[in-house]
Each structure stands twice: as C-alpha cells, then as structure tokens.
N, C-alpha and C positions, 0 to 999 in steps of 0.2 A: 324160286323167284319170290322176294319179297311182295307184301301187298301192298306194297309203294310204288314198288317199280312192275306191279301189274295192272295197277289204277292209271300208269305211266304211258305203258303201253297201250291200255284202251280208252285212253282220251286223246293218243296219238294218232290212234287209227282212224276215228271218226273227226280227227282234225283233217288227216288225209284224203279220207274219202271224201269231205267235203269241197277240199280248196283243188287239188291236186299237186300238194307239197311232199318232197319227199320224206317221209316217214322219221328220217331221224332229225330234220329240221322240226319237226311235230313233237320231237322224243324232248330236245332242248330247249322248245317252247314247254312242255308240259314241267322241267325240274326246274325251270326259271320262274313255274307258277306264274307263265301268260296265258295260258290256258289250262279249265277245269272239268272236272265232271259235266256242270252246269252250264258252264259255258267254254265248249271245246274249241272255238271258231274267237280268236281277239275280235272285240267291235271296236272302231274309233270311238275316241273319247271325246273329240270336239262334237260341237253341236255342226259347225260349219263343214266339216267332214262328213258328218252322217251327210245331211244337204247335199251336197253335189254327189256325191254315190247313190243314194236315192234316184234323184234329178238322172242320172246316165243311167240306172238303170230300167226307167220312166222310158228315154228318148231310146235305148236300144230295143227295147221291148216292142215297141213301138213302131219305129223306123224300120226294126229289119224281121216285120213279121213277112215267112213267105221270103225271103231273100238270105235265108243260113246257111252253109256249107259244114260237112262233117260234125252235125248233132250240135253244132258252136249255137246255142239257144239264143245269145247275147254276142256273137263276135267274139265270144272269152273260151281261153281252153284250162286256164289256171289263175287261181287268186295268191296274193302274197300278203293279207291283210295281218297287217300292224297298228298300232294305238293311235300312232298318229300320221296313219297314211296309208294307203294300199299302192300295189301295184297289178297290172292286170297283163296273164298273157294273152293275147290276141292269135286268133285262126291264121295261119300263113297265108290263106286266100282271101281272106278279110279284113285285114289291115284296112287300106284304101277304103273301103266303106264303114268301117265302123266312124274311122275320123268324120266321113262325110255325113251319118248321123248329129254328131253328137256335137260338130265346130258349127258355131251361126252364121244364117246364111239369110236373105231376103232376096226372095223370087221376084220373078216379072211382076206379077197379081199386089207385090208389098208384101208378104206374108211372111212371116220368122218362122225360122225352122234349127233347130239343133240347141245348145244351152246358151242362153243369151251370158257373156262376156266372159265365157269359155276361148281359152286362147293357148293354141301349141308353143311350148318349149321347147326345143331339137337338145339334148344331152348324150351326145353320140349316136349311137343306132335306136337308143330309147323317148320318147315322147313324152314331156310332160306335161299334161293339160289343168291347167293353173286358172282358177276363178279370178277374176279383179270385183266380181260382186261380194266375195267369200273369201276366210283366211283359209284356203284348200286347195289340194290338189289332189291328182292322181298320174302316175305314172303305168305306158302303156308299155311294155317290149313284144318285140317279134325277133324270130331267126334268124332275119336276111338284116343284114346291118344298114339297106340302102333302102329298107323300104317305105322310109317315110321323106325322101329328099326331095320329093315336090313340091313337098310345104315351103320349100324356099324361093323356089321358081313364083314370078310375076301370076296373080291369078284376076279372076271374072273380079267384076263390080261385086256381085251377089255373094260371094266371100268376105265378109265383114271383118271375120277376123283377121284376113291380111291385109287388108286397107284401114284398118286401125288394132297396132298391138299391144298399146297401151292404156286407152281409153275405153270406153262404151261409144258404139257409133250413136247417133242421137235417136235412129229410128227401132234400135235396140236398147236402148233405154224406156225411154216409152212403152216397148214388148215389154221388157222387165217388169214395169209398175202395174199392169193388170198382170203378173201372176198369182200365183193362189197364196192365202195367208201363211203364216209356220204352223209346221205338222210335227212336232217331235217323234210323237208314234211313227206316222208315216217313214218320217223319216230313219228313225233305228229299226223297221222292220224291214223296208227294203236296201238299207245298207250293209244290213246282217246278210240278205238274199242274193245278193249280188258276191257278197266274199264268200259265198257257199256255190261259187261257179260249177265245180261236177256235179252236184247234185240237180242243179236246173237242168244242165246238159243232159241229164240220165232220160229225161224228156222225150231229147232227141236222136235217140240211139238205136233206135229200130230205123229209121228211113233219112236221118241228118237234120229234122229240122223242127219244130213245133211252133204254136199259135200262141205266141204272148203277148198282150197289149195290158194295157190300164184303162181302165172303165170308170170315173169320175176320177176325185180328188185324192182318193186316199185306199186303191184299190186295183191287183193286176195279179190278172190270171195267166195262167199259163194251161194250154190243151194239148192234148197229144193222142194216139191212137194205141200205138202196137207194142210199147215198150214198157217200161215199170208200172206196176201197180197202185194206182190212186192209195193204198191205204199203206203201201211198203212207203210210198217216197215221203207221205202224209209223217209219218213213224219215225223215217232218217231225218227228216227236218225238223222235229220234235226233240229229235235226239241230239244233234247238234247245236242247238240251243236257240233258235229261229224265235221261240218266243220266250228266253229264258225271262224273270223274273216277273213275268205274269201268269198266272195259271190259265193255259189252253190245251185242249183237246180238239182234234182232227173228229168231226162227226163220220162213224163208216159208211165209206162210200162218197163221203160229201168232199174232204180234202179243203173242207174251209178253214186256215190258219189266222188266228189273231192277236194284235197287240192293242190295248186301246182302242183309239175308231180306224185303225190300220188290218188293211185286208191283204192276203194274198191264197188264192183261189187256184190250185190243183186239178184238174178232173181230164177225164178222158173222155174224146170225142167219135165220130166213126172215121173210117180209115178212107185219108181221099189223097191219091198220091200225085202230089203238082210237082214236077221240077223247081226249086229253086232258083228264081236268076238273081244278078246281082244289078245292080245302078250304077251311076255314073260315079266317082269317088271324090272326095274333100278337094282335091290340092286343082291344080292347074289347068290354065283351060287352055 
C-alpha cells in the first residue's frame, strides 16, 4: 500500500468514526481532497451555515437533556456534512421530538421556544429545515418514510411555524432581536461538533443518554458517567479536527476544548440512572 493511499485510509477512518459515514464514502472524500489529515470532518464554508448548525445544536443540547433514546446525545445517529450543507440522521424514536425542539413555538406564558424562523420543508420522506433569518439549511432523514406527515396536518396557535410559512410571526421577530450578537468561534466550533454526531453519541453508550446543555453564550458541555474516557474522547475530538487551525490541548482529566472564546466542556459525572421519557412532539394537535 502506497503512503497516499494509507494517509487515505486513516483520514477515512477518523472521518468514519466520527460522522458515521460509510468508510468508502470517506475513502472518496479523502482522493477528492475534501477531507485531510487536519481536518478529517468537511466544515461548512458559509458563515450562515456554521449559525444555524451551531444554533440546533444549542436548542438539541438543551431541549432534550434527560429525554434521549439509544445513546442519540442530540436526536442524531449520523452526520452527512458537506461545504455547503449537512444532512442529519435522526433516531427512529426521535424524529417527532427532535422537530418539536428545534421548530418555534410560543407557549401560553409568551415564551419562544425552538429556532426562531426555522421552517419545515417536506422533500419526500426527508425534512428540510430552511432559516428565512439565514441563507441555510439542514436536512433531517429518518427510515420510516411517513414519519414526518403531520407537519401537514392543521396544528395549535403555538406552532408558529405552521401558521406562518413564509414570514417571521411578529412575536418571533421580536424573540429574534434580543438574541445574542455573531460568534464566528462559537459558531465554527459547535458546527464542527455537531457533524462529529458518533463521537458525542460515544457519551451515551453505556446507559442511552447523557447531560448536554450550554451554559452562557459561547459554551456546552456535555456529562456522562460510565462510558468513554474524558481524556480518550478529549484525544478523538482533537484528532478529528474539533479545533483545527487553532492550537488546543485537552487539560488531563479536564476535557476542556477551545476555539477562540468558544468552549466545549467533556467531563464525567457520578453514575445516576433516570429513565429517559420523551414529550409531546412538533406537528399536530
């Protein structure tokens, strides 16, 4: 074996391990030189792509801490990230709720909840969730080809998004303009984090589920008890390029990851075993 096509092989393998792409999808990113030593995992290239991948993976981190099925850390069981766009595959039991995080919504109280002027596209059996604040998108698939048809069915007031498909409702607008200023860091380290869906998952592979949220602006951790090793998973996210072109080191034991003023936070916690339930989901009332 040539040392071309063995540099090939193990930038393919840590593209694999990373996303959960089949290996020679990885092998033809690597001779296409879309992916490198440096950076084995393609990151989007727009600014407006980093942003809403950031942003969803803010509101899953968030929304379905304590509500995961099968180690899905995020609702995600595979990433398909490309330059100018990702696709994500979604947990077969978690379809229904990850939309229900991530689509806007305003409760009884007024309160905004999910990405403000985030709006479903139905593209067959697949989902594509299209910014009108952003030139971006993301596409969701799942197995079952019917499992997103309620987003067609008549829904609640508090679904915003299906009482307006084209616009910003005015009281999501509003939500919009107090959010937080542009983060570039923020933003390309958690959109790099999120297209490395197994390796978050590896999290939750002792019991199905782990403790991720964000903690300010520019900041989210992720905890877990029984499964990988704070300084192993520290090392694979290193190695797939989590913070490539800035120099960072994982402190041992610390699992603190940086880019800029952008954090994401590793560690292990003690071992406390809650059933998982899940909530009500996006589409129909």
């Amino acid at each position: 074996m040539s040392n071309r096509t063995d540099n090939r092989h193990r930038v393919a393998t840590i593209c694999r391990e990373a996303t959960g792409l089949p290996h020679h999808t990885c092998m033809q990113w690597a001779a296409e030189c879309l992916i490198s030593r440096s950076l084995p995992v393609p990151d989007a290239e727009g600014a407006d792509q980093r942003a809403l991948e950031a942003e969803m993976l803010v509101n899953l981190a968030n929304g379905l801490r304590h509500e995961q099925l099968g180690g899905a850390v995020l609702g995600l069981v595979r990433a398909v990230p490309r330059p100018d766009g990702a696709e994500f595959w979604v947990h077969p039991e978690m379809g229904g709720r990850v939309l229900s995080v991530l689509l806007p919504r305003i409760d009884s109280y007024r309160m905004g909840h999910g990405l403000p002027g985030l709006r479903p596209e139905r593209e067959g059996s697949r989902v594509r969730l299209r910014s009108l604040r952003r030139n971006a998108s993301v596409v969701l698939v799942h197995p079952d080809p019917a499992w997103a048809d309620y987003l067609d069915e008549p829904a609640c007031e508090e679904h915003i998004w299906w009482h307006n498909r084209d616009h910003m409702h005015p009281e999501e607008a509003t939500w919009h303009a107090g959010s937080r200023d542009p983060a570039p860091d923020r933003d390309l380290l958690l959109s790099r984090l999120i297209r490395r869906t197994v390796l978050v998952n590896a999290t939750g592979s002792a019991h199905g589920w782990a403790n991720a949220y964000s903690r300010g602006d520019r900041e989210v951790s992720i905890e877990w008890c029984c499964s990988v090793e704070v300084d192993d998973l520290a090392r694979r996210l290193l190695r797939s390029g989590l913070t490539a072109g800035q120099e960072s080191r994982a402190r041992s034991g610390s699992g603190r990851l940086t880019f800029g003023d952008a954090t994401v936070i590793v560690r292990k916690g003690p071992c406390g075993l809650v059933p998982p339930t899940l909530s009500a989901r996006a589409g129909a009332c």
